[in-house]
mmCIF file as gemmi writes it, N, C-alpha and C atoms, coordinates in Angstrom:
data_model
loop_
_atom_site.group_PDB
_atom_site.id
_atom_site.type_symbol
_atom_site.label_atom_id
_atom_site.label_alt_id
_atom_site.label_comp_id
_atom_site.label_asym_id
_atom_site.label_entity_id
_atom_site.label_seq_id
_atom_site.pdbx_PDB_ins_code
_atom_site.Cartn_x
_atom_site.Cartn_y
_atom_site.Cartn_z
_atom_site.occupancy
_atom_site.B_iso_or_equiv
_atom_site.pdbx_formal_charge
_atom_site.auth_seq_id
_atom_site.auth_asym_id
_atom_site.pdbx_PDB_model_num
ATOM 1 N N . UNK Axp A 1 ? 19.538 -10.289 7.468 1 0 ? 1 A 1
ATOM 2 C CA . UNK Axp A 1 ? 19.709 -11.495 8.228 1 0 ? 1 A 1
ATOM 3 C C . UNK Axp A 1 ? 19.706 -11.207 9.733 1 0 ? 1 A 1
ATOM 4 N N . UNK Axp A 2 ? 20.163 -9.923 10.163 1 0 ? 2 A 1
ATOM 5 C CA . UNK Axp A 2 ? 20.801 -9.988 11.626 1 0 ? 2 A 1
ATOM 6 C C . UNK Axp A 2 ? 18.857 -9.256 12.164 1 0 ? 2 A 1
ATOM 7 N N . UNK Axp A 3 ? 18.457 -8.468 11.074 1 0 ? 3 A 1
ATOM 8 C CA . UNK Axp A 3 ? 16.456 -8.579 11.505 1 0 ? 3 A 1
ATOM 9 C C . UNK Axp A 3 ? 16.194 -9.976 11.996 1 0 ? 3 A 1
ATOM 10 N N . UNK Axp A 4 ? 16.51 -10.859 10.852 1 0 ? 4 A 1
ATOM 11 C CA . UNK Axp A 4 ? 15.44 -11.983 10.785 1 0 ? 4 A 1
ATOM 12 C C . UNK Axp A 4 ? 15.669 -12.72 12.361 1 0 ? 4 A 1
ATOM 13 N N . UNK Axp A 5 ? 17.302 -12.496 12.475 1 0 ? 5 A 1
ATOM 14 C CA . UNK Axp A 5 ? 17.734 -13.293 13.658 1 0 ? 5 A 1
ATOM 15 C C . UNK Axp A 5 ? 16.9 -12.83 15.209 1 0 ? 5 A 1
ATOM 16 N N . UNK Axp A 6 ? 17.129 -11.352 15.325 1 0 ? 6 A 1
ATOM 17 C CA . UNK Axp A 6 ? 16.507 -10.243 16.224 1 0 ? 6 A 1
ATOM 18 C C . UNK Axp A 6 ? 14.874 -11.052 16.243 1 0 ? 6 A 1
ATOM 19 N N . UNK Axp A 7 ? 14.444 -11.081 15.294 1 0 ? 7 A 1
ATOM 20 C CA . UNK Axp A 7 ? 12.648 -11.319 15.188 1 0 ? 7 A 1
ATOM 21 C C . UNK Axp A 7 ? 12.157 -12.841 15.888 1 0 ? 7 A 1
ATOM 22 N N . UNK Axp A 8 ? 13.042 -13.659 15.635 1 0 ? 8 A 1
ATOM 23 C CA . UNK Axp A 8 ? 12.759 -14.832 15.495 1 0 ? 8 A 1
ATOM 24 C C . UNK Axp A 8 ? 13.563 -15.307 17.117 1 0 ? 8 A 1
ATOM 25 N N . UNK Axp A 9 ? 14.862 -14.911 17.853 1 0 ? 9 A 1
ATOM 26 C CA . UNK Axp A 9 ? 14.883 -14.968 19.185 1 0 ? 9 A 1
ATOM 27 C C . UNK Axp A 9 ? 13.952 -13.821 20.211 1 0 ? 9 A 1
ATOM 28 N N . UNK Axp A 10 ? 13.387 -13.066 19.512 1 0 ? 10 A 1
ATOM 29 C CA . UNK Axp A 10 ? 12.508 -12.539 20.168 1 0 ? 10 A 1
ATOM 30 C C . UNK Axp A 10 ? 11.342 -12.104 19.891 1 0 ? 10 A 1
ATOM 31 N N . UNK Axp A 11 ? 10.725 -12.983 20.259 1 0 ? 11 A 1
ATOM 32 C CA . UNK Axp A 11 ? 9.367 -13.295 19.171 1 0 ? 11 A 1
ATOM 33 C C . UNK Axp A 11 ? 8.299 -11.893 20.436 1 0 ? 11 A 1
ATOM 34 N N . UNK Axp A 12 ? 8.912 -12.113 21.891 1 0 ? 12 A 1
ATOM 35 C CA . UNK Axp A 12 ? 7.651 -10.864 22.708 1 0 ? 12 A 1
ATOM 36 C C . UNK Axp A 12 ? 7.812 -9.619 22.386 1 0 ? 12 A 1
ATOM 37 N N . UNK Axp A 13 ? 8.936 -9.402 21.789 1 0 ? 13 A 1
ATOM 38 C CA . UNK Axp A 13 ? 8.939 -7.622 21 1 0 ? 13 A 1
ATOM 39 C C . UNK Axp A 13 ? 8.969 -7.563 19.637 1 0 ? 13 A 1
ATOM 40 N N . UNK Axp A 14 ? 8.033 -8.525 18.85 1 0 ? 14 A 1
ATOM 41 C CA . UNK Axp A 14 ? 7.856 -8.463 17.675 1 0 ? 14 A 1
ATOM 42 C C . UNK Axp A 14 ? 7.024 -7.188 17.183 1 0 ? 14 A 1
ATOM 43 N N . UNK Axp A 15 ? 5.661 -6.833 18.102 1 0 ? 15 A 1
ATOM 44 C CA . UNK Axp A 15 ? 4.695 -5.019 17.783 1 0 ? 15 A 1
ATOM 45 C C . UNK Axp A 15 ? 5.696 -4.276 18.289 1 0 ? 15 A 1
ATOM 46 N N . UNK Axp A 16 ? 7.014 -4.295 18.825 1 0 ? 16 A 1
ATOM 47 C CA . UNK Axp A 16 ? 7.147 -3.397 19.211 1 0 ? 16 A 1
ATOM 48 C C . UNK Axp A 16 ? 8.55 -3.064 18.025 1 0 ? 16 A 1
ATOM 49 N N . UNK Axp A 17 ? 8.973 -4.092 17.634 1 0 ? 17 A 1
ATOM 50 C CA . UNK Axp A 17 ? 9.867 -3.85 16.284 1 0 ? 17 A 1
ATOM 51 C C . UNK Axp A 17 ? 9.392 -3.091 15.25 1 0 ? 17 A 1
ATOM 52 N N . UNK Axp A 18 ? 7.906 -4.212 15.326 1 0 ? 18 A 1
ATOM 53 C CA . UNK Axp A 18 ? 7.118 -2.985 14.084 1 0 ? 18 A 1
ATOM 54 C C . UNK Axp A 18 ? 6.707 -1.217 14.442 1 0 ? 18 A 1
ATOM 55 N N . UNK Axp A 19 ? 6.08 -1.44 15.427 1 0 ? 19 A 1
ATOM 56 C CA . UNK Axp A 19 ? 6.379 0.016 15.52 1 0 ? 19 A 1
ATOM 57 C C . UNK Axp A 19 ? 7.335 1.526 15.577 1 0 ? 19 A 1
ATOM 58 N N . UNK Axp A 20 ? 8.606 0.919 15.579 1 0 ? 20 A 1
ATOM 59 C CA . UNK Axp A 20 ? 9.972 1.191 15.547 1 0 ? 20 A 1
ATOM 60 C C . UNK Axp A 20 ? 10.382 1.173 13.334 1 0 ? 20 A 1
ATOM 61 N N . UNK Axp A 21 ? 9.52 0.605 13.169 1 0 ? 21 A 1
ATOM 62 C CA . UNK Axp A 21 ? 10.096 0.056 11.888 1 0 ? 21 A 1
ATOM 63 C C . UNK Axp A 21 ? 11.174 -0.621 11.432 1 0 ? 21 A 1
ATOM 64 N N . UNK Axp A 22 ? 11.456 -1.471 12.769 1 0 ? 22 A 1
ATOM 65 C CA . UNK Axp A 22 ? 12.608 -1.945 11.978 1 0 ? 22 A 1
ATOM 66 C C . UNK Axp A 22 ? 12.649 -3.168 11.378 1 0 ? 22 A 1
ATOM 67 N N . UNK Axp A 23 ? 11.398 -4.031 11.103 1 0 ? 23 A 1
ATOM 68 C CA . UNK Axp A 23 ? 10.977 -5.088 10.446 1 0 ? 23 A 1
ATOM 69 C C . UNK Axp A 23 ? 11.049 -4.523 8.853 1 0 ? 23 A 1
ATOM 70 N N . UNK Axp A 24 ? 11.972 -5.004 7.749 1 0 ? 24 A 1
ATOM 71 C CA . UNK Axp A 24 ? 12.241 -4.575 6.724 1 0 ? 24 A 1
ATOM 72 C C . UNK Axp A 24 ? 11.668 -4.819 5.649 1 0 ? 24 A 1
ATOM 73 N N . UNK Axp A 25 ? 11.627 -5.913 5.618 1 0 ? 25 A 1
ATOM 74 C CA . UNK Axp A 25 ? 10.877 -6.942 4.494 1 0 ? 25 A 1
ATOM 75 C C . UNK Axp A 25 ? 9.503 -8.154 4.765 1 0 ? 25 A 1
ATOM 76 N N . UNK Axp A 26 ? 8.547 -7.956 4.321 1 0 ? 26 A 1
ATOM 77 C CA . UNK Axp A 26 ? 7.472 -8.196 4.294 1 0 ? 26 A 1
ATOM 78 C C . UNK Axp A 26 ? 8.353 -10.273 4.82 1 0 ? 26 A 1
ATOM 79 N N . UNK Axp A 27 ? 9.298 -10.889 3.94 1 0 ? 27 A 1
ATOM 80 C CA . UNK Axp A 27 ? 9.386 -12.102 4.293 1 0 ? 27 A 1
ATOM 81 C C . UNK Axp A 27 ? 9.887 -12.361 6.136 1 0 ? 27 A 1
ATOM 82 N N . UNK Axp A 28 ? 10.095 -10.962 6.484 1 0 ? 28 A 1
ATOM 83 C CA . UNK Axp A 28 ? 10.639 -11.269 7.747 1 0 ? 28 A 1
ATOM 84 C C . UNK Axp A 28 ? 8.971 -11.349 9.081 1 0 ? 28 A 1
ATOM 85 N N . UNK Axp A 29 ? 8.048 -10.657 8.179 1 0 ? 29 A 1
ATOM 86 C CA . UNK Axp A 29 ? 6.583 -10.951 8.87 1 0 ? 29 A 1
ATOM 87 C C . UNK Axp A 29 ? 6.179 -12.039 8.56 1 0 ? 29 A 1
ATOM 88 N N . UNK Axp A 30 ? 6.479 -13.139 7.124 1 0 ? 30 A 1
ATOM 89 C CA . UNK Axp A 30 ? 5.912 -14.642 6.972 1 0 ? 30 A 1
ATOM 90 C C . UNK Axp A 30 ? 6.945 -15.457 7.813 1 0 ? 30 A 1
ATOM 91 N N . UNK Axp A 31 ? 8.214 -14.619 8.374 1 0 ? 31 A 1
ATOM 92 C CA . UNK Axp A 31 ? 8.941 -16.099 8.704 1 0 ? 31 A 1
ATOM 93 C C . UNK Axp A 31 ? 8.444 -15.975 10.137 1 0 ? 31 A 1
ATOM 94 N N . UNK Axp A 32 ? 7.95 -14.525 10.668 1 0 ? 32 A 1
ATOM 95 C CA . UNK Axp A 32 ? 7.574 -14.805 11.949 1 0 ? 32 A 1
ATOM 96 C C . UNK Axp A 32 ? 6.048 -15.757 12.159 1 0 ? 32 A 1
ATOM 97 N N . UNK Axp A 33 ? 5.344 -15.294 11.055 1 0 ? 33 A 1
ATOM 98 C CA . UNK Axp A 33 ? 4.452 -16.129 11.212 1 0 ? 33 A 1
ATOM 99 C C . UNK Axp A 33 ? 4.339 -17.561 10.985 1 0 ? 33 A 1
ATOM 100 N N . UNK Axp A 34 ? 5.161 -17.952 10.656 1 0 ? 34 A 1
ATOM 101 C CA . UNK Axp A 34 ? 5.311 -19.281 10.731 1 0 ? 34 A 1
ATOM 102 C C . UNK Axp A 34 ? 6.318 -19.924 11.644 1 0 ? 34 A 1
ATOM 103 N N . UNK Axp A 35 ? 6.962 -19.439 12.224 1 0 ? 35 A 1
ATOM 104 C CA . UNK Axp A 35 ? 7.262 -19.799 13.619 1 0 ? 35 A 1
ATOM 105 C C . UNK Axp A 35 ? 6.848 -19.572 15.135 1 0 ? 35 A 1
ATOM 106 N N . UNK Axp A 36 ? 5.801 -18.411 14.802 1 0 ? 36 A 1
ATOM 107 C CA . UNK Axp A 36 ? 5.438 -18.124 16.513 1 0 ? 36 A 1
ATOM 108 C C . UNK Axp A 36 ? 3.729 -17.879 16.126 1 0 ? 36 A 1
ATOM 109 N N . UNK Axp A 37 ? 3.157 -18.78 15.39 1 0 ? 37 A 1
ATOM 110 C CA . UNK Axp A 37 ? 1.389 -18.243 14.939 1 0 ? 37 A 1
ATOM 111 C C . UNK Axp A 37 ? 0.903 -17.769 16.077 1 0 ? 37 A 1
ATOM 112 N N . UNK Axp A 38 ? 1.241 -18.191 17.529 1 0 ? 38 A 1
ATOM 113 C CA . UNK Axp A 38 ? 0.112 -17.903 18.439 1 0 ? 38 A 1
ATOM 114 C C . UNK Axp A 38 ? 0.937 -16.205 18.872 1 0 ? 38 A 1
ATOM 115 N N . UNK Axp A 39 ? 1.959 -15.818 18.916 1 0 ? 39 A 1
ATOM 116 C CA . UNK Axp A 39 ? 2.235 -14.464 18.809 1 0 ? 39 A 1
ATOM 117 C C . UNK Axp A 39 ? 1.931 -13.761 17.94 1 0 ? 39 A 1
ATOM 118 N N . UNK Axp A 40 ? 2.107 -14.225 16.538 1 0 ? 40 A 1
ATOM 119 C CA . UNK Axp A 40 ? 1.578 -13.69 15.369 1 0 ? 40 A 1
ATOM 120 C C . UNK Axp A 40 ? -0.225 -12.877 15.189 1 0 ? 40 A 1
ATOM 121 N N . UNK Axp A 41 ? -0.905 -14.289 15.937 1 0 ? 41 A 1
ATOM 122 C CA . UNK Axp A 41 ? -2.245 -13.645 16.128 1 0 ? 41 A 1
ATOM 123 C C . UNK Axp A 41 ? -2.314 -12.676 17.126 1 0 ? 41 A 1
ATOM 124 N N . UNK Axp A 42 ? -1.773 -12.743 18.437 1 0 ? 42 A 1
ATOM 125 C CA . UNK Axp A 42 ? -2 -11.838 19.132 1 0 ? 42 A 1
ATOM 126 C C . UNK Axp A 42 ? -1.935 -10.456 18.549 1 0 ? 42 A 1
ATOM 127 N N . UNK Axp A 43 ? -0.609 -11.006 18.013 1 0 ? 43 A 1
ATOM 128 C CA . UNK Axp A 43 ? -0.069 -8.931 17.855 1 0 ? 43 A 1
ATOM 129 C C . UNK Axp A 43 ? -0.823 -8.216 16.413 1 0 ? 43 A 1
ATOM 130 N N . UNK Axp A 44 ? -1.373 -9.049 15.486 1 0 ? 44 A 1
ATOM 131 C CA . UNK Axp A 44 ? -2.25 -8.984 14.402 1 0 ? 44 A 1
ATOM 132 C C . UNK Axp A 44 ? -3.534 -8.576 15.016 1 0 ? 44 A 1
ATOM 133 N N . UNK Axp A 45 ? -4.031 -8.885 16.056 1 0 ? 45 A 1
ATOM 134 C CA . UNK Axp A 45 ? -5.705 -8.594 16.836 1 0 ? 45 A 1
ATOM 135 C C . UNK Axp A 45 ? -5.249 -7.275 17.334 1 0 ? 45 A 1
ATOM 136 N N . UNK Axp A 46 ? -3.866 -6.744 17.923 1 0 ? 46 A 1
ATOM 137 C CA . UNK Axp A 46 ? -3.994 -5.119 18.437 1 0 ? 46 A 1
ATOM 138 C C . UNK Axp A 46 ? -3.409 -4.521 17.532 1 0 ? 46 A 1
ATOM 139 N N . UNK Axp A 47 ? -2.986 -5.103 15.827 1 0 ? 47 A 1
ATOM 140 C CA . UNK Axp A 47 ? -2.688 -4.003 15.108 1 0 ? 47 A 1
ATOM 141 C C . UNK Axp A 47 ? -3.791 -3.897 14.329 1 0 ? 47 A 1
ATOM 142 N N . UNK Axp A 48 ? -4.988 -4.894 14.241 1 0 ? 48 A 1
ATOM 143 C CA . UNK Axp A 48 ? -6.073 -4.43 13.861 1 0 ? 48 A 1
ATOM 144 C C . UNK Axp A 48 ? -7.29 -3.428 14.532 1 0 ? 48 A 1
ATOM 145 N N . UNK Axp A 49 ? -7.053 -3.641 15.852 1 0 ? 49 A 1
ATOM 146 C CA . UNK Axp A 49 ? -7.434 -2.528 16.641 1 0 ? 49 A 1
ATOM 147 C C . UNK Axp A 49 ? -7.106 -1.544 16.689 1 0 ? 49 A 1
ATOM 148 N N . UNK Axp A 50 ? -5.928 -0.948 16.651 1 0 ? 50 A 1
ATOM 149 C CA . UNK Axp A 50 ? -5.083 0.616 16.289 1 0 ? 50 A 1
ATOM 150 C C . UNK Axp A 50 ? -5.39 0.988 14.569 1 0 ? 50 A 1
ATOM 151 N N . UNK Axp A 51 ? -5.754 -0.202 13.542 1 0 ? 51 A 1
ATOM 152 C CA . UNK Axp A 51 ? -5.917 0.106 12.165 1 0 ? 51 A 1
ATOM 153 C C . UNK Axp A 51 ? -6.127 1.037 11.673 1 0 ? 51 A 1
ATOM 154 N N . UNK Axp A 52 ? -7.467 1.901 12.446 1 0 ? 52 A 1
ATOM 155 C CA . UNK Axp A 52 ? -8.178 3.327 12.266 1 0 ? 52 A 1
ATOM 156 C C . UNK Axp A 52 ? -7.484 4.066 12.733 1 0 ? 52 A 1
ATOM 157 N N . UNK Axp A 53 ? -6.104 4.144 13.866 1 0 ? 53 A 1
ATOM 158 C CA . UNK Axp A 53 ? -5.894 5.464 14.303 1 0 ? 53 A 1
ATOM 159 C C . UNK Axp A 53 ? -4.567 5.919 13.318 1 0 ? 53 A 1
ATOM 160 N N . UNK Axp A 54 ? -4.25 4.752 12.527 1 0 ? 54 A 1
ATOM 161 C CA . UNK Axp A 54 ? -2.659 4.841 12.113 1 0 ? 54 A 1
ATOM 162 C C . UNK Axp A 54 ? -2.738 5.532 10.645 1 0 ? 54 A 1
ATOM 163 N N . UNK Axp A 55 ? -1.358 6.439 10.31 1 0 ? 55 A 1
ATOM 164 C CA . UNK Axp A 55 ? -1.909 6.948 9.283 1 0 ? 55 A 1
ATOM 165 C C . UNK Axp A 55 ? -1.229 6.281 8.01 1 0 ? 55 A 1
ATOM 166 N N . UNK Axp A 56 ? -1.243 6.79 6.835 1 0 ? 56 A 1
ATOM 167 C CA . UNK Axp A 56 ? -1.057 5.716 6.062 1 0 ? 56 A 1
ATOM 168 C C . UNK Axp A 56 ? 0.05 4.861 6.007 1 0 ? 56 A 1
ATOM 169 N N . UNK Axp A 57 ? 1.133 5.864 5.583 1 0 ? 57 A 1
ATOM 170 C CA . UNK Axp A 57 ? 2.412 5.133 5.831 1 0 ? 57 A 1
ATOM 171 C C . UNK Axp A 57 ? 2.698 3.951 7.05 1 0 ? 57 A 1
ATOM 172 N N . UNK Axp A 58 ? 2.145 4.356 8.685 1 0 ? 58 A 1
ATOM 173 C CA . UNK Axp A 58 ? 1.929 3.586 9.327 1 0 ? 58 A 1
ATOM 174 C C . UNK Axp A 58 ? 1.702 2.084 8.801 1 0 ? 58 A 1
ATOM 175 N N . UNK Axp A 59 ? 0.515 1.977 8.477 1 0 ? 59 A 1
ATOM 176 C CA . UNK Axp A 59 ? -0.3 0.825 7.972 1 0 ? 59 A 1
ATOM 177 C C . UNK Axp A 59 ? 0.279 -0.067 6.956 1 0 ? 59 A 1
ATOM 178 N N . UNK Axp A 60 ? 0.82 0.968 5.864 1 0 ? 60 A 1
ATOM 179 C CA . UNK Axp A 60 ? 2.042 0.327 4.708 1 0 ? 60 A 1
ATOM 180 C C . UNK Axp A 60 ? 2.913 -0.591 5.564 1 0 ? 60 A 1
ATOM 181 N N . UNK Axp A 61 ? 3.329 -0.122 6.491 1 0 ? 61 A 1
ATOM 182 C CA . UNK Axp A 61 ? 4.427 -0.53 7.281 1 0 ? 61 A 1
ATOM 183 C C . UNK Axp A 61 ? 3.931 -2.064 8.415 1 0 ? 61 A 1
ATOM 184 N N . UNK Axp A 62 ? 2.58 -1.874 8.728 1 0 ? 62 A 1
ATOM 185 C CA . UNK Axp A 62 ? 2.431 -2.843 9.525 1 0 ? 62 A 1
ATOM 186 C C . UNK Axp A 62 ? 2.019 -3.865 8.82 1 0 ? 62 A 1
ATOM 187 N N . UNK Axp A 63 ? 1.052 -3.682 7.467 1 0 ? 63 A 1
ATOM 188 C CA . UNK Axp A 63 ? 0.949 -4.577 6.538 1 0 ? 63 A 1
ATOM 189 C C . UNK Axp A 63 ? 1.99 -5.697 5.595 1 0 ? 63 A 1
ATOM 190 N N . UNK Axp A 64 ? 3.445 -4.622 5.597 1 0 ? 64 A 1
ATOM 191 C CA . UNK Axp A 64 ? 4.331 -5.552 5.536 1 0 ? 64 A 1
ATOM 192 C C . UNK Axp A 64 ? 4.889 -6.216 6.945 1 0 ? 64 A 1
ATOM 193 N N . UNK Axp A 65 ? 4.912 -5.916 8.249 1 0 ? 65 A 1
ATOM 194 C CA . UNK Axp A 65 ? 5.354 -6.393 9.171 1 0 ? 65 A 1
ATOM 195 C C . UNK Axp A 65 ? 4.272 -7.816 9.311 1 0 ? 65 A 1
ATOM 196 N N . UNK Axp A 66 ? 3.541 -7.662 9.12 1 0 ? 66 A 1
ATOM 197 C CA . UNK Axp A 66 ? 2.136 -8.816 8.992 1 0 ? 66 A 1
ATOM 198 C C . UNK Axp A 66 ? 2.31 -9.889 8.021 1 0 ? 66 A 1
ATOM 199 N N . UNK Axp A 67 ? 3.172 -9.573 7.168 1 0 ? 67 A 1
ATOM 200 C CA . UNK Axp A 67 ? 2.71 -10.072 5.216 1 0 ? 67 A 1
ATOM 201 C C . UNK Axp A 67 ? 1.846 -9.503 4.85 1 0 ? 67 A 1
ATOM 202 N N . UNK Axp A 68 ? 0.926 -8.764 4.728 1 0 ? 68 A 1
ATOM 203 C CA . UNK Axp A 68 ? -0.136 -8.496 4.357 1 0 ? 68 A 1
ATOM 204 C C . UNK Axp A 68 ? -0.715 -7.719 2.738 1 0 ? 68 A 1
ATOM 205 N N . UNK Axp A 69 ? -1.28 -8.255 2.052 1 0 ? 69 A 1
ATOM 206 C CA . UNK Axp A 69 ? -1.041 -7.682 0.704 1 0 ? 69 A 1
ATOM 207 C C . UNK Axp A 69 ? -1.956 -6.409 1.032 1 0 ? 69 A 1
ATOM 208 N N . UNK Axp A 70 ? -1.306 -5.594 0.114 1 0 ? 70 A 1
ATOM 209 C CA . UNK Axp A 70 ? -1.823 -3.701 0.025 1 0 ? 70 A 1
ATOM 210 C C . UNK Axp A 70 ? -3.579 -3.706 -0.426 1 0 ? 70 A 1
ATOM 211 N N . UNK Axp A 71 ? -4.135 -4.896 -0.779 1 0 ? 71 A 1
ATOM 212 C CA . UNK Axp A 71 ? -5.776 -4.974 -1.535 1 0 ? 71 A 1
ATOM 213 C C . UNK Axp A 71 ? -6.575 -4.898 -0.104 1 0 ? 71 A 1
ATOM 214 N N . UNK Axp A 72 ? -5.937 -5.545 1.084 1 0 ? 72 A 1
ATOM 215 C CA . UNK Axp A 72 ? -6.624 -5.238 2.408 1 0 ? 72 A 1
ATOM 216 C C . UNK Axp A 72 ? -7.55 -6.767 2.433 1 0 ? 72 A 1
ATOM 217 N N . UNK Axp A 73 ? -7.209 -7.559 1.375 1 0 ? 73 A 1
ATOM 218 C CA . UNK Axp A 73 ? -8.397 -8.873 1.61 1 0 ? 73 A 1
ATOM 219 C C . UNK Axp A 73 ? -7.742 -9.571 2.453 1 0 ? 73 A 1
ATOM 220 N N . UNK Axp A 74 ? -6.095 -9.948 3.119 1 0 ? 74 A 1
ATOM 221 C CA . UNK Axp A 74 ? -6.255 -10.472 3.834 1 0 ? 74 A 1
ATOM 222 C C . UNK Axp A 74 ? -6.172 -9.817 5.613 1 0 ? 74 A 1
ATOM 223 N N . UNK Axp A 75 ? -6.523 -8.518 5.375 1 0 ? 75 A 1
ATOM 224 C CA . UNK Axp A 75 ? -6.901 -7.947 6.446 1 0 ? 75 A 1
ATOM 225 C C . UNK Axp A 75 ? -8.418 -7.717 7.008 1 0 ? 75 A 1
ATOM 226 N N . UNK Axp A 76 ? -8.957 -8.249 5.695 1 0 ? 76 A 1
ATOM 227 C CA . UNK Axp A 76 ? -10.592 -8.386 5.775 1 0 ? 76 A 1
ATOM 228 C C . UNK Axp A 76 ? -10.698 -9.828 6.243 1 0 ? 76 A 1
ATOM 229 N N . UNK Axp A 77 ? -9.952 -11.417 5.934 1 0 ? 77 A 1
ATOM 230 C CA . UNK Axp A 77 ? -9.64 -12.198 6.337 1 0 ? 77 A 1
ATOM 231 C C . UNK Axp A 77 ? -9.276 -12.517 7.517 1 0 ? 77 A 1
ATOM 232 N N . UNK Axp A 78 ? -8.486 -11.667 8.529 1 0 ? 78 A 1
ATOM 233 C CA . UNK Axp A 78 ? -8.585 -11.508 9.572 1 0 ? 78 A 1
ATOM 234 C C . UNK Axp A 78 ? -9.311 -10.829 10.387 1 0 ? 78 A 1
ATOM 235 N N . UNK Axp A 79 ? -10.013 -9.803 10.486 1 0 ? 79 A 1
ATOM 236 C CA . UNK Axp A 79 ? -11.307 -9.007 10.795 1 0 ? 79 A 1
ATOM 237 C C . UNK Axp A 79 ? -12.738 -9.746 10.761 1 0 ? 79 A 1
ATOM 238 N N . UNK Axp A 80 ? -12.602 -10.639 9.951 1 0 ? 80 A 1
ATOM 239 C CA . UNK Axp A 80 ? -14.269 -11.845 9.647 1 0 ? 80 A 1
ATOM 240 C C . UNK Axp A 80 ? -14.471 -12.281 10.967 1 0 ? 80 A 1
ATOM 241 N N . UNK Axp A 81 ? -13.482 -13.286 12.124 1 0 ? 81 A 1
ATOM 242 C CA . UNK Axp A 81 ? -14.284 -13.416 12.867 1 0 ? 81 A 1
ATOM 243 C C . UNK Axp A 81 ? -14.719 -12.908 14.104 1 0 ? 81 A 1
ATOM 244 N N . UNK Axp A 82 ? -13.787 -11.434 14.291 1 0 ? 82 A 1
ATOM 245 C CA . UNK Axp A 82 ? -14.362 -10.548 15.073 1 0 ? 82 A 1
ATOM 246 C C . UNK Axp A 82 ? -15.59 -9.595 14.353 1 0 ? 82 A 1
ATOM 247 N N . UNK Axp A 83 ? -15.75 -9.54 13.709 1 0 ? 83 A 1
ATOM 248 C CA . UNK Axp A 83 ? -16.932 -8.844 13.176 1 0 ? 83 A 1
ATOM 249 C C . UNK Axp A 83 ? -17.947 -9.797 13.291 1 0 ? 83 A 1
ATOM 250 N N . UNK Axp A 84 ? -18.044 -11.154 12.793 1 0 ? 84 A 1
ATOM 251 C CA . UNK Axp A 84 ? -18.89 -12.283 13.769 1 0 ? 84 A 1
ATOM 252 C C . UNK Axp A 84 ? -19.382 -12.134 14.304 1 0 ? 84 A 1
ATOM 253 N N . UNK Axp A 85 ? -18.326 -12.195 15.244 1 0 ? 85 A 1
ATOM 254 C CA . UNK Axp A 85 ? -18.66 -12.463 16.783 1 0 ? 85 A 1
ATOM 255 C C . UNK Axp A 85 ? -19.331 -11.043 17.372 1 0 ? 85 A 1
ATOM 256 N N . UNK Axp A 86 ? -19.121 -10.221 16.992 1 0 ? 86 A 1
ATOM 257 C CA . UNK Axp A 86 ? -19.82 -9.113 17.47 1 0 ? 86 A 1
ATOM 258 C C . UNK Axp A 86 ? -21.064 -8.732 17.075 1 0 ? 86 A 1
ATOM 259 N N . UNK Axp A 87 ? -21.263 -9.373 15.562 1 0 ? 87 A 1
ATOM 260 C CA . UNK Axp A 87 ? -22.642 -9.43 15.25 1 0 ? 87 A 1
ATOM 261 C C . UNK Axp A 87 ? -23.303 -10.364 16.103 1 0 ? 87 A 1
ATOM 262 N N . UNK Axp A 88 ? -23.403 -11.625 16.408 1 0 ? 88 A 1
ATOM 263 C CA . UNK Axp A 88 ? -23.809 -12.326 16.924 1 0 ? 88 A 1
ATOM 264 C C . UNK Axp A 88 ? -24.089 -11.687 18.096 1 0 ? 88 A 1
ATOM 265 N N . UNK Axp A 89 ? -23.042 -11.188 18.907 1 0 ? 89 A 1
ATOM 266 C CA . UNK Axp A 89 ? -23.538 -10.9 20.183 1 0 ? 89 A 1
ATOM 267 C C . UNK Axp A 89 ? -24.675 -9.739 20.203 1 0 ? 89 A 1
ATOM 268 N N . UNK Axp A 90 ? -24.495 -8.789 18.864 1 0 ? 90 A 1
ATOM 269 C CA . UNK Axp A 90 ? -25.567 -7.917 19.073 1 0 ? 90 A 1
ATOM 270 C C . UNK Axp A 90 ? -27.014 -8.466 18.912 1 0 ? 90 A 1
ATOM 271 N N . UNK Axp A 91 ? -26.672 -9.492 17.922 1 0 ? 91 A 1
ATOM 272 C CA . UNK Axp A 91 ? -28.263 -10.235 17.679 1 0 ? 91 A 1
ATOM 273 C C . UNK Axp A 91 ? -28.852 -11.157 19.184 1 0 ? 91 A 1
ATOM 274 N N . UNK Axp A 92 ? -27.688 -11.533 20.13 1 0 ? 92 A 1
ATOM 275 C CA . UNK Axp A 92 ? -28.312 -12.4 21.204 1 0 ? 92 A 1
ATOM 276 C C . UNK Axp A 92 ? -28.723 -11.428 21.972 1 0 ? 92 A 1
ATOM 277 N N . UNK Axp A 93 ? -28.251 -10.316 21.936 1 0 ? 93 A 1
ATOM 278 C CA . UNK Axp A 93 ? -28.915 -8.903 23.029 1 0 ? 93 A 1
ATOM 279 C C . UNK Axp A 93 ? -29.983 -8.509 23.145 1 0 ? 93 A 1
């Protein structure tokens, strides 16, 4: 409870909780996301950018800080429209 409280009055050091690990339970990443979506995306776009450097356990860890189920589809779900958009731009080049 005293996470959920920490997460939710401070929604600008939410990547930085996760990286600390101290986000515990995967419901404490849905309750953030449903109270702060536009933080939620941000910090979801630079933990998908670090994705490749982190090692596994890492990732276990940010995937629950996210919600994110362990199959990676809804991390492929979020990755669709930057991969898009980057196709696109290579095709207008």
């Amino acid at each position: 409870m005293n996470n959920l409280f920490k997460v939710l009055c401070n929604p600008e050091e939410y990547y930085s909780y996760c990286r600390q690990e101290l986000i515990i339970s995967k419901s404490e990443g849905a309750a953030f996301r449903e109270a702060y979506p536009e933080f939620y995306k941000m910090f979801s776009e630079i933990y998908i950018d670090k994705f490749h450097e982190m090692n596994y356990q890492e990732q276990i860890n940010f995937q629950k800080c996210f919600d994110l189920v362990q199959d990676n589809s809804q991390l492929l779900q979020l990755c669709t429209p930057v991969i898009t958009y980057i196709h696109q731009q290579g095709q207008q080049a």
